[in-house]
C-alpha positions, 0 to 999 in steps of 0.5 A: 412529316406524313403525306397529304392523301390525294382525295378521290373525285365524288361524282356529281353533275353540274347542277349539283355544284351551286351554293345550296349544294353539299358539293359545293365547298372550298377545296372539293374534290370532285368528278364532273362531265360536260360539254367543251363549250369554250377554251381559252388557250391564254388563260387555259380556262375550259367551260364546259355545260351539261344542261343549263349548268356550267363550270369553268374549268382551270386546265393549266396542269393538264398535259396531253388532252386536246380540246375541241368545243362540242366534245364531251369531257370528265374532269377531276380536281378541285373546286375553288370557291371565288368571293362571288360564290363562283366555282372553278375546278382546279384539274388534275385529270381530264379525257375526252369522253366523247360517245358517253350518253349524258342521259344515261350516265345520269340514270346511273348516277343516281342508281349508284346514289340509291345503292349506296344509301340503301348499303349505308342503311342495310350495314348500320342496321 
């Protein structure tokens, strides 16, 4: 029986995962950064919001991380598509990012993104 293969974590932001978003699929694995906005210890629910976007973040596999509201935080995993197109992030990873420049990290983003496309149409030509 072959082993399933741990996917990487596409990068993306927040404001990517909504609905109309490619991200935006049952089982995903991706990368997210945000601000801690509000943990739940009972349910170790985690939100956090980069912008006006927000993603609830399932922690409940994480171990060693503590989580303090207004901390910056990367996690990777999973997402979890609810019936009411809600998006929850089933992690496997997570650290504090605190000192990231969320602006910054945006701007290379989307370098990287242009890189990449343009290496994708520079190999195939």
């Amino acid at each position: 029986m072959a082993a399933m293969a741990i996917k990487h974590g596409e990068l993306v932001t927040l404001e990517e995962l909504n609905p109309s978003s490619p991200f935006f699929k049952q089982g995903a694995s991706v990368r997210v950064t945000g601000k801690l906005q509000e943990y739940t210890v009972e349910t170790a629910i985690a939100v956090v919001a980069d912008g006006n976007a927000t993603l609830k973040i399932d922690t409940q596999h994480l171990r060693d991380i503590s989580f303090r509201i207004g901390s910056v935080y990367q996690f990777i995993g999973e997402l979890l598509i609810q019936p009411d197109s809600e998006a929850i992030l089933q992690a496997r990873v997570g650290r504090i990012a605190d000192g990231i420049d969320l602006s910054l990290y945006h701007q290379s983003l989307q370098l990287l993104r242009q890189f990449q496309a343009d290496h994708l149409n520079n190999s195939t030509s």
